[in-house]
C-alpha positions as CSV (number, residue, x, y, z in Angstrom):
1,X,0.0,0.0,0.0
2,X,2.8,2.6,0.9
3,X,4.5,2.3,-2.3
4,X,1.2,2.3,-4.3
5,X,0.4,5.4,-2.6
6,X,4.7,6.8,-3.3
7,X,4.0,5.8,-7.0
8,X,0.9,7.8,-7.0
9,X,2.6,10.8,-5.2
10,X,5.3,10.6,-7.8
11,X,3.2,10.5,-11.2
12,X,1.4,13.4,-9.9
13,X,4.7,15.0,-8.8
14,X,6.0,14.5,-12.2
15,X,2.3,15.5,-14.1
16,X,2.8,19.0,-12.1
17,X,6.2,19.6,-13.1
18,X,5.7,18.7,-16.9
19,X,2.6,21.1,-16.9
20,X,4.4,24.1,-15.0
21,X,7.3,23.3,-17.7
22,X,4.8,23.3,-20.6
23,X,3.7,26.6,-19.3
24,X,6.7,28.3,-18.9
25,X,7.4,27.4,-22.4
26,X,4.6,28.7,-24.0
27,X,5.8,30.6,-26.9
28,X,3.1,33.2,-27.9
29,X,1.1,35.4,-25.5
30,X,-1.8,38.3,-26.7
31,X,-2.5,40.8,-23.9
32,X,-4.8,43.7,-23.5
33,X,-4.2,46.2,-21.0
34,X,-5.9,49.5,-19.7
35,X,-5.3,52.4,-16.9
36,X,-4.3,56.0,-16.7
37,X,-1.8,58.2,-18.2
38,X,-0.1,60.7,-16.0
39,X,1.7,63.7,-18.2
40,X,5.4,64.8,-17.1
41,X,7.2,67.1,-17.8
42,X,6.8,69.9,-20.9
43,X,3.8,67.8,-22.0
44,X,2.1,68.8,-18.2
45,X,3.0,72.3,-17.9
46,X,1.4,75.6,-18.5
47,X,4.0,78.0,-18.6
48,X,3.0,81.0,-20.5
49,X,6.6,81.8,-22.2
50,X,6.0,78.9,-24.8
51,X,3.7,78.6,-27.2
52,X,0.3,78.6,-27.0
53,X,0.4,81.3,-24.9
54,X,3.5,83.1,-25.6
55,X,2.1,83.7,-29.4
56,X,0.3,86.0,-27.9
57,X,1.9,88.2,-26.0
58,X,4.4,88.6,-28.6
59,X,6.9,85.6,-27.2
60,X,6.4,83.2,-30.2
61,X,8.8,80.0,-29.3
62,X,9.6,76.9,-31.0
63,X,8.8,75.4,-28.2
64,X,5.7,74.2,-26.9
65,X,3.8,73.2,-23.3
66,X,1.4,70.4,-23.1
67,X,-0.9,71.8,-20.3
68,X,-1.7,67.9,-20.5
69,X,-4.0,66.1,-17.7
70,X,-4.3,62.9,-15.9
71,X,-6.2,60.5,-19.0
72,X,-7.1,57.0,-20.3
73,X,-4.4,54.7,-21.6
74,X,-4.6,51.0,-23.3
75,X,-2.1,49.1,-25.6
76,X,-2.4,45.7,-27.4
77,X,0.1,43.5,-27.7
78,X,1.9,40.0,-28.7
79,X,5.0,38.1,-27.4
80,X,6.8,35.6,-28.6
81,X,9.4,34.5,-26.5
82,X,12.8,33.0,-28.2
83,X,14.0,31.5,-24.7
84,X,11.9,30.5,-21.3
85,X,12.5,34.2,-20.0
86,X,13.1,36.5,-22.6
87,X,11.4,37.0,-26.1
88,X,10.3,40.5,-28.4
89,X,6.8,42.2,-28.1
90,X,5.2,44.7,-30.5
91,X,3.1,46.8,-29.4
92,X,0.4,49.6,-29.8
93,X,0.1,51.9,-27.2
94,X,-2.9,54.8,-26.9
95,X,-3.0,57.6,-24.7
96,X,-6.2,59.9,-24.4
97,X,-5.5,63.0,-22.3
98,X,-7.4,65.9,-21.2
99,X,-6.2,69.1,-21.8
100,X,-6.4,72.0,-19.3
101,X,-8.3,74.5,-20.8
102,X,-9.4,76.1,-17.6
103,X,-5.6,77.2,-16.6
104,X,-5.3,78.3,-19.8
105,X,-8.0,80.2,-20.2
106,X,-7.2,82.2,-16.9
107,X,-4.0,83.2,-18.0
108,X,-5.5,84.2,-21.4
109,X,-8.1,86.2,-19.7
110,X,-5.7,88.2,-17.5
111,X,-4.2,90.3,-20.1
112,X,-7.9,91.3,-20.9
113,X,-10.8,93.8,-19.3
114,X,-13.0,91.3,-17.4
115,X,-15.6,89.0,-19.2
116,X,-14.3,90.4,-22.6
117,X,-12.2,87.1,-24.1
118,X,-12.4,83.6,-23.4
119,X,-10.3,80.3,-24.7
120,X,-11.8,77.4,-25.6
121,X,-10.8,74.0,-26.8
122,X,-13.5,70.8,-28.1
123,X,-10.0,68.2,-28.0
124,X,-7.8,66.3,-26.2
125,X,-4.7,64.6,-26.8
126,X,-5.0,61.2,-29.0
127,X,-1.5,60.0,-28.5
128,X,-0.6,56.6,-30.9
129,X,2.9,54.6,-30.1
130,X,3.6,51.4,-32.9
131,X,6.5,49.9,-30.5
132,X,9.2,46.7,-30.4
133,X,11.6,45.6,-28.0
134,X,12.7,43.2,-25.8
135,X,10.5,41.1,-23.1
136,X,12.1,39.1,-19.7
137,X,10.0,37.3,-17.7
138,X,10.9,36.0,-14.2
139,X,9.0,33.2,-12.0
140,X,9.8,34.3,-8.4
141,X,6.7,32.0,-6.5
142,X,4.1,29.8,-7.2
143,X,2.0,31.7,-9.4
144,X,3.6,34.6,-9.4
145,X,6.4,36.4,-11.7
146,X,7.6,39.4,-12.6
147,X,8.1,41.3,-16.2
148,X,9.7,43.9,-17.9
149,X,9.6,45.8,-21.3
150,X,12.4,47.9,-23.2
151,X,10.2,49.4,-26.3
152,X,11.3,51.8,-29.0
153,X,9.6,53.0,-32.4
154,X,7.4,55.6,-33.8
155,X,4.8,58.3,-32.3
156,X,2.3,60.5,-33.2
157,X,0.1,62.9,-31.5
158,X,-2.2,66.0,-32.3
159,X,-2.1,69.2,-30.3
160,X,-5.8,70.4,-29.4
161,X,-7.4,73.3,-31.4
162,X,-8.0,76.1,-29.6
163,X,-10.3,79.4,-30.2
164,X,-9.5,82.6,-29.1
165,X,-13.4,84.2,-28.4
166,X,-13.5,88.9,-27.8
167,X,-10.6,90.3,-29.9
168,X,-11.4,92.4,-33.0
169,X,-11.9,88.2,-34.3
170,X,-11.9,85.2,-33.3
171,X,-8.8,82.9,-33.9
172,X,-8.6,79.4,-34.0
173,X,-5.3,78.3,-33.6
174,X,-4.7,74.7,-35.2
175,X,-1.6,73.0,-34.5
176,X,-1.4,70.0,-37.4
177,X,-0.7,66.5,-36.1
178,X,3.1,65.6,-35.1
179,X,5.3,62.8,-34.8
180,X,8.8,61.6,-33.3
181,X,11.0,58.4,-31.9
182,X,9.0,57.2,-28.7
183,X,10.1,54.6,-25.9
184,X,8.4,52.9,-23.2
185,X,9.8,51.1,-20.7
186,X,8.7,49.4,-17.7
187,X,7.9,46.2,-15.8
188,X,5.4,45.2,-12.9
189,X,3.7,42.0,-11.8
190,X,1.7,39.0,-13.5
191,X,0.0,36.3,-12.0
192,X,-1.0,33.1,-13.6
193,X,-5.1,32.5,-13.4
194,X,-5.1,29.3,-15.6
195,X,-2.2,27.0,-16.6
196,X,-2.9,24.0,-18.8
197,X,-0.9,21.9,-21.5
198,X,-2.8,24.0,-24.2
199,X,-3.4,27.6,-23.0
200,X,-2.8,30.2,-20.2
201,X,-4.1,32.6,-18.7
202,X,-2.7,35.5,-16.9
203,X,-3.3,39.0,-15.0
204,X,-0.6,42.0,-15.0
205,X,-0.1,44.6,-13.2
206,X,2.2,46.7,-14.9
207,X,3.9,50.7,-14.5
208,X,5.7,52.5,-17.5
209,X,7.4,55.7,-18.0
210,X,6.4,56.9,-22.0
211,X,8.0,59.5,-23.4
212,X,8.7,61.2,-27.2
213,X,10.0,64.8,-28.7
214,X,7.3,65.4,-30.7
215,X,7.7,67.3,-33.8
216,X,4.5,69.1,-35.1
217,X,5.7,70.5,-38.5
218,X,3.3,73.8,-39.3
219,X,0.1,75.3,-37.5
220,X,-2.6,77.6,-38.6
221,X,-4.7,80.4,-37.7
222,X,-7.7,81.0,-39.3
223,X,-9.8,84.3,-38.7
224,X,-13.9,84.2,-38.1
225,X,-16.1,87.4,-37.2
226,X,-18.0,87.3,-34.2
227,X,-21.0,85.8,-35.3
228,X,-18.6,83.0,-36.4
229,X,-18.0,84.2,-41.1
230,X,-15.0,83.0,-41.9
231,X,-12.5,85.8,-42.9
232,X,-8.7,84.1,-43.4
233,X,-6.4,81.6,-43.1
234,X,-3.1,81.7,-42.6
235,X,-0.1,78.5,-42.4
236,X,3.4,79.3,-40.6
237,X,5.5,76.4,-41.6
238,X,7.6,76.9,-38.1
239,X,8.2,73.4,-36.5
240,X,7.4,73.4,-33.0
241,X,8.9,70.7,-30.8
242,X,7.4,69.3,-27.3
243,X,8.9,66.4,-25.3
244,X,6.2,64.3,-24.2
245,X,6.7,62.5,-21.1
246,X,3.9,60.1,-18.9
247,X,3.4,57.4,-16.1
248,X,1.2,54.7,-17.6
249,X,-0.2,52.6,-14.6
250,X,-2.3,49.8,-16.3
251,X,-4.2,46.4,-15.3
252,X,-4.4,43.9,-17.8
253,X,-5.2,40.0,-19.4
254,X,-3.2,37.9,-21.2
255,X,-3.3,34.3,-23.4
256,X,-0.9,32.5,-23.6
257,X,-0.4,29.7,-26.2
């Protein structure tokens, strides 16, 4: 009896162990994750000696501020790992962030006699990343392991529209969509739901710091009356740069074949 019962133990020893091995060497995995974006940096601030603002006080810069807000982020993605702990992932990574029009428009309005002007914007930022790079993976407990991303590749963003309401017209600025070499980088935690000889499944936690210099090659300003009759347009073919920076803090599902 005690040696049927020792086989027993070891057949299901050995069962375990072939399926934890089958799962760690699952080649493909296809992910979804979602969260927030956190701005940094130039993309965050409001200072008023760049561009939008500085353009009108008569500070025109090359050089632009974000006034970017706390927004949505998701990416897609698919692994396929070369070794048990390291493979490549490609990636695409959106960010949708809010724009702070409010601490805009109270800088704008200071120059002014009160309730006379006003700002307005109908955007926010729509923020694209196609990425590659390398992908480790760590078992550090049971089901649990750790992960980390290196990513590089190309960017693109637009720059919200913004009208200018009580001057002798109204302007709306337009700022046309830019782009640049973006990276993302980051690691967090992922723990394994379902494990079998033919699939997984798996939950991640992960953190990332974004960033990009965003080029946005020519902007507009087009002229409308009061009662909103076009007048003119205008295109200043002056590049304007802004280095984009963001915490992505995301939750997310995985397959893994």
């Amino acid at each position: 009896m005690k040696g049927l019962i020792l086989l027993t133990a070891l057949l299901c020893a050995k069962y375990c162990i072939a399926q934890n091995d089958n799962d760690e060497n699952k080649k493909f995995s296809l992910g979804y994750d979602y969260g927030n974006s956190f701005p940094m940096g130039s993309f965050a601030k409001a200072t008023q000696s760049t561009f939008p603002k500085s353009g009108l006080v008569g500070q025109d810069t090359t050089k632009l501020n974000g006034y970017g807000q706390k927004g949505d982020h998701f990416d897609l993605y698919a692994t396929y790992k070369f070794l048990r702990n390291f493979g490549v992932t490609l990636d695409l990574y959106e960010d949708q962030d809010n724009y702070d029009i409010n601490t805009l428009y109270y800088q704008y309005i200071s120059y002014f006699r009160p309730n006379t002007v006003a700002v307005s914007t109908g955007d926010d930022y729509y923020i694209i990343q196609y990425l590659i790079g390398p992908y480790v993976n760590i078992h550090i407990y049971k089901n649990l392991g750790i992960e980390f991303k290196i990513l590089a590749g190309p960017t693109t963003s637009n720059y919200p529209s913004l009208i200018y309401f009580g001057l002798v017209t109204d302007l709306l600025y337009t700022i046309h969509e830019g782009s640049g070499l973006g990276y993302n980088f980051g690691g967090g935690i992922r723990y394994t739901v379902v494990k079998t000889g033919i699939f997984g499944l798996e939950l991640h936690f992960n953190v990332n710091y974004a960033g990009a210099n965003i080029t946005y090659p020519y902007y507009s300003i087009t002229a409308y009356t009061p009662s909103y009759v076009y007048l003119s347009s205008s295109t200043y073919n002056t590049p304007k740069t802004m280095s984009m920076n963001m915490i992505q803090a995301t939750l997310g599902v995985s397959i893994e074949l």
